[in-house]
Each structure stands twice: as C-alpha cells, then as structure tokens.
VMD Tcl script that draws the C-alpha trace (Angstrom):
set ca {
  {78.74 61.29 -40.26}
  {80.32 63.69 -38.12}
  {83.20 63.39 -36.51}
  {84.03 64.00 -32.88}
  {85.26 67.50 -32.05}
  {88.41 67.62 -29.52}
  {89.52 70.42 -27.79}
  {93.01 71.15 -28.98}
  {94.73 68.95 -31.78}
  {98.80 69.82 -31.83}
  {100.78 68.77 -34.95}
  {104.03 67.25 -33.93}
  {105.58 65.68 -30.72}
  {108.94 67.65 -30.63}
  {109.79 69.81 -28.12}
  {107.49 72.68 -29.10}
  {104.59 70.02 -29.27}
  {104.84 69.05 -26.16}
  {104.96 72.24 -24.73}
  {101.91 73.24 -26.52}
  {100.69 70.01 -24.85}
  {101.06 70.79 -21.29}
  {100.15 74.22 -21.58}
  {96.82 73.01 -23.21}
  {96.35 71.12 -20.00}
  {96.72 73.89 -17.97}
  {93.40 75.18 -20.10}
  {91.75 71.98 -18.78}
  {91.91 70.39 -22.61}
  {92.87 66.86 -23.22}
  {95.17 67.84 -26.27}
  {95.77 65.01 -29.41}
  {99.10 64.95 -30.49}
  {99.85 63.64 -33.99}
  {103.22 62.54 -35.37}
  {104.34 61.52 -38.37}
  {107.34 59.28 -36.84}
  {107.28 56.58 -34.32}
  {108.54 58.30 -31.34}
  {108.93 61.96 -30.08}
  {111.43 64.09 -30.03}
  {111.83 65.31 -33.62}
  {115.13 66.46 -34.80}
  {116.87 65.34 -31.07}
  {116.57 62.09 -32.16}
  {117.52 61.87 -35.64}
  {120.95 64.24 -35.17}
  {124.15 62.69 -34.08}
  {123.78 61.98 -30.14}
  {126.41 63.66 -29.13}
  {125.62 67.19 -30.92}
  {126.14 69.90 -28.44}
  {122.92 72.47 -27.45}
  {124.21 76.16 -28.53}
  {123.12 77.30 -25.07}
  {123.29 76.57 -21.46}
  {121.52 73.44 -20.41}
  {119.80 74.89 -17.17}
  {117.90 77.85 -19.73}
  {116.61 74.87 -21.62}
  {113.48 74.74 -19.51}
  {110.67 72.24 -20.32}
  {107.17 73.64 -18.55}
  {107.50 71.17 -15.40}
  {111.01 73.60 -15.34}
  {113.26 70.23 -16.14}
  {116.24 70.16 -18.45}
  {118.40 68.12 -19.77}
  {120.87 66.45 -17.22}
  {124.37 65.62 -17.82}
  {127.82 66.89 -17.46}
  {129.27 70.59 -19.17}
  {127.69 73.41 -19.95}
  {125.34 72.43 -23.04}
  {123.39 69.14 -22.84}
  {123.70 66.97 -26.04}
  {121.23 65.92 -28.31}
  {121.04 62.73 -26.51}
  {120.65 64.17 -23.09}
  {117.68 66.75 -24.38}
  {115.92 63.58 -26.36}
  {115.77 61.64 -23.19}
  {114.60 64.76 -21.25}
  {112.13 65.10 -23.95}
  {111.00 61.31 -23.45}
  {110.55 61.15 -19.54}
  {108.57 65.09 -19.52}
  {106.22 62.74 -22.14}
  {106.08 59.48 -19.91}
  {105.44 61.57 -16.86}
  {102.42 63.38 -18.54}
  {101.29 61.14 -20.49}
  {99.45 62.85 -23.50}
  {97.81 60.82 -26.33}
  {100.25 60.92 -29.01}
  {99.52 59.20 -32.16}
  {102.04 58.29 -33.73}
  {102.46 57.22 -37.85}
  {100.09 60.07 -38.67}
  {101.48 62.10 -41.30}
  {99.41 65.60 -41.92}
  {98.66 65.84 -45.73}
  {95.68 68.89 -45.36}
  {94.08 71.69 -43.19}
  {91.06 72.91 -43.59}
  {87.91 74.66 -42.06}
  {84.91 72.31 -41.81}
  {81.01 73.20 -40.96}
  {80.13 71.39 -37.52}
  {76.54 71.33 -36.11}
  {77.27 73.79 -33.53}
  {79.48 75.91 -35.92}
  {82.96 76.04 -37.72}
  {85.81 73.72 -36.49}
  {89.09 72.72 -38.02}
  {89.86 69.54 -39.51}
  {93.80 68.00 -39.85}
  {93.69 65.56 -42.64}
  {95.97 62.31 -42.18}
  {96.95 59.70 -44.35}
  {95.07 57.52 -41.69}
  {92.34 59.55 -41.52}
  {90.80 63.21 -40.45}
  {90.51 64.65 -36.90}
  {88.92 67.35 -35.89}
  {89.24 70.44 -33.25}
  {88.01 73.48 -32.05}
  {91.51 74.77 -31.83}
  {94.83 73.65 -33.88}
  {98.66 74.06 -32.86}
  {101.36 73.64 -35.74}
  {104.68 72.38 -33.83}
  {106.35 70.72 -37.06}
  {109.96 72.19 -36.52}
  {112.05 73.81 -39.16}
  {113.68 70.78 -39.93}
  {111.44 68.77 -42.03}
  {112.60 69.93 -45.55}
  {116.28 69.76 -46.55}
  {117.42 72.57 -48.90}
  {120.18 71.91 -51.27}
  {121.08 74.45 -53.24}
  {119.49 74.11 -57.05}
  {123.10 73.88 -58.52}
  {123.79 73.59 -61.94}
  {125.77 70.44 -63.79}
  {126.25 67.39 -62.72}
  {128.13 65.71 -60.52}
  {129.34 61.75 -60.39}
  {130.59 61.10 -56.78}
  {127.83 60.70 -53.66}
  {126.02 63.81 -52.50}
  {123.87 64.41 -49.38}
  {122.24 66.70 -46.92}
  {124.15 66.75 -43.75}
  {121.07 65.99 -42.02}
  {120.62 62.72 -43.39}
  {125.29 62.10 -43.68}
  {127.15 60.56 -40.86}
  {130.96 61.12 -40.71}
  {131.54 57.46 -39.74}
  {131.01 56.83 -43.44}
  {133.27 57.99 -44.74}
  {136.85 56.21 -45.02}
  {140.16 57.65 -44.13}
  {141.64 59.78 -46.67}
  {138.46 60.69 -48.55}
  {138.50 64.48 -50.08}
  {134.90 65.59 -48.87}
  {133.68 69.10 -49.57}
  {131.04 70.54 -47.23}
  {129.04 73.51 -48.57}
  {127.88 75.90 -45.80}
  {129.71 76.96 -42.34}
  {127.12 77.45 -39.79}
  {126.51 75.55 -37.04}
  {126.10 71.64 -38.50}
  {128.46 72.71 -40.83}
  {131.14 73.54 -38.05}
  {130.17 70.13 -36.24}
  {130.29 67.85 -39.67}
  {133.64 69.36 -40.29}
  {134.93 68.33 -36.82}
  {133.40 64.57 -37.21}
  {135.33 64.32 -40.50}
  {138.65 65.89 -39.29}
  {138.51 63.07 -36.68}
  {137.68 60.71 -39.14}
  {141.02 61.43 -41.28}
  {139.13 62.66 -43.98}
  {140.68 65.73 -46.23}
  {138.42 68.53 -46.05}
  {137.18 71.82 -48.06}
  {134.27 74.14 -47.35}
  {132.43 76.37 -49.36}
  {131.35 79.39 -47.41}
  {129.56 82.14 -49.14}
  {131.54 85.26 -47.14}
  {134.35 82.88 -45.64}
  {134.10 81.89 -41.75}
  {132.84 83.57 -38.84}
  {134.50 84.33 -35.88}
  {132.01 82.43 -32.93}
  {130.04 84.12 -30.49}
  {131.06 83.10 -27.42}
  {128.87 82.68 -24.65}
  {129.23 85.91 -22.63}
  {130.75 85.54 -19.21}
  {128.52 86.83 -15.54}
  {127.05 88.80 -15.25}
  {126.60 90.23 -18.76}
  {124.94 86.10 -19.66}
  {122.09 87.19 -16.92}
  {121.39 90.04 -18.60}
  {121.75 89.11 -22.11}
  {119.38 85.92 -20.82}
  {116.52 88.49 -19.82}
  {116.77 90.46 -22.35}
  {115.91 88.07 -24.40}
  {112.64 87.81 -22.97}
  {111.52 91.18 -24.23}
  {108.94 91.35 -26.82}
  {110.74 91.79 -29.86}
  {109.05 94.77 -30.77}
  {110.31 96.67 -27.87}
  {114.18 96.19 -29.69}
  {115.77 98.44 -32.60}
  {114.63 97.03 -35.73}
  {118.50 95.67 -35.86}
  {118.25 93.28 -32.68}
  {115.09 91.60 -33.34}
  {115.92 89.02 -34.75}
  {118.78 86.82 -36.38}
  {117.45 84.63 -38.96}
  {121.00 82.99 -39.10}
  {121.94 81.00 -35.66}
  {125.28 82.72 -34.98}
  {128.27 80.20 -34.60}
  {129.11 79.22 -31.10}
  {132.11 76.20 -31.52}
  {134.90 77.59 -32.83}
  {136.82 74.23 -33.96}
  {136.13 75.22 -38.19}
  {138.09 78.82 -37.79}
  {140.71 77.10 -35.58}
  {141.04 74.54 -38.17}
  {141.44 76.84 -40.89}
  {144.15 78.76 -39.02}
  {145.62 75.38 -38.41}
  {145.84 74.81 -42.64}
  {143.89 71.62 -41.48}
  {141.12 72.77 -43.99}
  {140.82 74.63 -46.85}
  {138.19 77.05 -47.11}
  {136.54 78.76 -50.64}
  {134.44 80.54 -52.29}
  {130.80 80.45 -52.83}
  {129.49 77.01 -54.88}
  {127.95 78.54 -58.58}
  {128.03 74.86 -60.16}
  {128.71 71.13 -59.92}
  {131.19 69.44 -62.20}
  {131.87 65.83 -62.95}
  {134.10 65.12 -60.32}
  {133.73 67.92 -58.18}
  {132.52 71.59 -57.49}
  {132.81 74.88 -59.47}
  {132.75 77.98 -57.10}
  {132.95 82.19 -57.79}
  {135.90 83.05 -59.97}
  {135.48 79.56 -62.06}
  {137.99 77.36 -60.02}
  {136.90 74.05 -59.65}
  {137.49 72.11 -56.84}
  {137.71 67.92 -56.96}
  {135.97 65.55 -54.20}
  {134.94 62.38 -53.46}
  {131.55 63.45 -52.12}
  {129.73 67.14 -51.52}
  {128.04 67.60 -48.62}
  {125.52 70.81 -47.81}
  {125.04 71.96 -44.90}
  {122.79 74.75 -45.80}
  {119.84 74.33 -43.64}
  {115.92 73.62 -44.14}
  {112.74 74.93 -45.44}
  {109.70 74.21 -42.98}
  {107.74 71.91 -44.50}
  {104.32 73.39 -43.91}
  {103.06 72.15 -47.40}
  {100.61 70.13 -46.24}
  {98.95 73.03 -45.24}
  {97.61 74.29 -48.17}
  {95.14 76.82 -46.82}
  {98.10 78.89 -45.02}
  {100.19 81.00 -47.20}
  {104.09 81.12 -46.55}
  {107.26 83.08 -47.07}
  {110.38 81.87 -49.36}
  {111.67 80.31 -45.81}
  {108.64 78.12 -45.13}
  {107.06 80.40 -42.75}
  {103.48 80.92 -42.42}
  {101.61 84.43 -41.39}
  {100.81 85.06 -38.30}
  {100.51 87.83 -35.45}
  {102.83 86.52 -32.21}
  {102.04 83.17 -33.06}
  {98.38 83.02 -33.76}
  {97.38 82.51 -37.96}
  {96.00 85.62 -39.18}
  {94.79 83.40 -42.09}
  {92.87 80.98 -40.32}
  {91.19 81.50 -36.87}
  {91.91 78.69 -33.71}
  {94.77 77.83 -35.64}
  {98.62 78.63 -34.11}
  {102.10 77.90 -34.47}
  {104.97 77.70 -32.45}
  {108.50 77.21 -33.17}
  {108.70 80.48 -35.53}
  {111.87 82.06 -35.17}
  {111.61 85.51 -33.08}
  {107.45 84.33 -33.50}
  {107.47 86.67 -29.69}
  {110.77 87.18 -28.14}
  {114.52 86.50 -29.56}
  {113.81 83.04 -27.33}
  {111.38 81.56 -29.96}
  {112.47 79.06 -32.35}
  {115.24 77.51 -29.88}
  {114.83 75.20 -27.17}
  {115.14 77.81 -24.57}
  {111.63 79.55 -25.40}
  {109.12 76.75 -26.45}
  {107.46 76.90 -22.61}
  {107.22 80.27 -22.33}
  {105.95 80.95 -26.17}
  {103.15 77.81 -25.35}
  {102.18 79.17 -22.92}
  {101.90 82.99 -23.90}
  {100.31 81.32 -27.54}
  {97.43 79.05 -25.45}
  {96.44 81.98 -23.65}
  {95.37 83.79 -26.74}
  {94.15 80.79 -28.47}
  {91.74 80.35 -25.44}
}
mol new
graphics top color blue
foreach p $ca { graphics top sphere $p radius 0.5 }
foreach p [lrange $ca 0 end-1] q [lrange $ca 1 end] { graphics top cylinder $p $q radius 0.2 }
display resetview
C-alpha cells in the first residue's frame, strides 16, 4: 500500500527547521516537521540558559523578522529558545515529535519518484525533503590513547554546577564553549587547566559603527564573490574574552596539545603529564547525518551539495551548512534568508 505523498517533509524543529517551515508556506505547502526530541528548539534548549549568542540579538532574525527579546547586546540561549517556541505557537506547523530519522531513500510512486524519510515509528513520504538536523548532534572526543580513571565528558552533555569547590578539572579545547565552561568553573572555585592546540586566541570583538553595518552586509554576499581567504571560517572565532583575561590573571593554566590520557590525568606534546580530577573536551561535533545513508559526507559530517540543494539526490536540501550561501549560513543570523533562497530552488 502506498503511502500518502506530502509536499515538503523537513527533518528537525530547530531554528533552521522552522525556517525551512515558513518559507515552505510561503510556496503554499503544508510542510511535516519531524523531531527526534520532545520539543523544538534543538541545541537552545539543551545548552546552559544563560549562554550568550556570539552576535547581536536584533541580526538574529526569524522570517516573521522577530528576535529574541531581552536585555544587552546578545540574547541568551534562553531568550532565543523561547523566541523559537512562540514563532512555532504562532504558526503552528505539524511537528511530530519522538520521530527519530534512521534512513533516506528514493521510492517509485504511481505518478513517479518521491522520497521517503524512514522513522523508527514509521516511513513518510514527500515530493521534496529539507535536512535541518544542526551540527550538534554528534559529540567528538578526541580518539586519545590510554586510559584514564577519573570522570570524563563532552562539554555538551557537563554542567559546571557539578563540580565541587576545589576540584582540578582540565578542559581540552578553547573555542567558544570552551571559553564559557572555563568561566562557569572559575565561578564555581574549581582549579582549572586547558589544553589548547596553538595556545589562546585573542577575541574578535564586535566591530564598533559604522564598520558592524558594513561588515553585517557584507556578509550577505555570495561567498563566491570573496577571495578564496574570506569565504569562510570553519572555526567560530572567539568573541568573550574572559579565558585570555584569565590566563593573564595566572587564574588558569594553559598547555599544550592533549597526545594521551594517563591514569590520573592527561599527557600533552613534549610528554608532561598533567593530573585532574575530571577531563572535559570541548572540541566540538560531527553532524550526525548517518542516518542518511544514501548521501555521501566529508570528514566533518557534511553532505554534498551546490548552495544548499543535494547534488546526490534530487528534491532533497539542507540548511544549516556552514558558508552553504553566504558567510551568514550555519549561524542563527542566516537561517531565514538561506530558507528562503534554498525553497526557491527546491520549487
């Protein structure tokens, strides 16, 4: 028996999935939303609430042009997950949620090929597929070897309230969640270390007006219009700079690059070893695009595509990519515009 074709099926209710939402309505398709958890929002609701945006709050545009309101410059993570929740209660899209994606395929209809999104709950299928799954579904952690007794964890899934005064914690990574865990556990009176491959940073700060304006359109340009050098940063540059002021401060102690784990601690570049009471990385994520079996992706999770659309598979896009169109995509700040732009050509 076959099943009943919809219009557009979107993978994910985050931010980017409910973009691609609305800007399927504006198609005329009634879009199904599947999502693996029970509520939207992705990461913004699983991150400490308080976690500051790395850019202004008003550029954080959802399509009805909302953002997150509060007080300062950046919204919080709690601010954008309850913009996130009343855009979704004011449009009302058919989300269903416990649905995890375990397959994609291309299935025969009567009238011709259509896509089919495999769930654990069941199949749907489409004439048209949007991937909006986020780049934080797979913690990476570093394949170190040895062995080491003390608690480990991603700092996706580690909250600095755990830990007790006092408590030696090494955190391996110093971008941006590694800058904010290191803050938490400051506060928290715990002694801290970091491993950083080529030491810290110095932040980016936000440029003052009107170079901000500029900088802000700019980044609107297709990158293929930029030097080969500006189109895109795969790392997130640093925009807090409370880790370098608390190195300068001797309130941390930064070194080198982990190589190996050791019983009771970590074993970095030059053979030191460094004790702790627990290892934390804060190295980032894989996309976890696994599921989709028929796509074939980079060493960073990321599928291939041409401005968003699959080159792989036809009706089927993504959004979310980093620099997938302009230096906005991947961040908050461009998931409207990129739905929108990636609709249009999926239409």
């Amino acid at each position: 028996m076959e099943l009943s074709a919809h219009d557009c099926l979107i993978v994910g209710a985050g931010p980017a999935g409910l973009c691609a939402a609305a800007a399927a309505r504006e198609h005329g398709w009634e879009p199904i939303v599947v999502e693996r958890s029970d509520r939207i929002g992705g990461v913004w609701c699983r991150v400490e609430p308080d976690l500051r945006c790395l850019s202004p709050r008003h550029r954080d545009l959802l399509p009805d042009r909302s953002y997150p309101l509060g007080s300062g410059l950046r919204a919080s993570a709690s601010e954008v997950h309850r913009a996130l929740e009343e855009f979704a209660q004011k449009e009302q899209f058919d989300i269903r949620f416990g649905m995890t994606a375990t397959g994609l395929r291309q299935v025969q209809g009567e009238q011709g090929p259509l896509l089919e999104i495999v769930t654990e709950e069941g199949s749907l299928q489409g004439h048209r597929i949007v991937i909006a799954t986020g780049e934080f579904g797979c913690p990476k952690i570093p394949d170190l070897p040895g062995h080491f007794e003390g608690e480990t964890a991603h700092s996706s899934e580690f909250r600095a309230s755990q830990v007790d005064p006092g408590e030696h914690i090494i955190v391996v990574g110093a971008a941006n969640s590694a800058v904010d865990l290191v803050g938490r556990l400051l506060r928290q009176g715990a002694t801290v270390t970091v491993s950083a491959r080529s030491g810290l940073h110095a932040p980016r700060a936000l440029a003052p007006q009107p170079f901000s304006t500029l900088l802000w359109w700019a980044s609107a340009l297709p990158v293929g219009w930029l030097p080969p050098s500006m189109q895109c940063d795969r790392v997130v540059p640093t925009v807090d700079d409370d880790i370098v002021r608390a190195q300068q401060d001797g309130r941390i102690r930064v070194i080198g690059e982990a190589i190996g784990m050791t019983a009771s601690g970590l074993r970095v570049v030059g053979g030191e070893e460094v004790e702790a009471d627990r290892i934390v990385f804060a190295t980032g994520f894989l996309r976890d695009l696994r599921w989709a079996t028929s796509l074939t992706l980079d060493e960073d999770g990321i599928p291939r595509h041409d401005r968003g659309l699959s080159t792989e598979l036809a009706g089927v896009a993504f959004l979310g990519l980093p620099c997938m169109r302009t230096r906005r995509s991947g961040f908050l700040r461009g998931f409207a515009e990129d739905a929108r732009a990636v609709l249009r050509r999926l239409a």
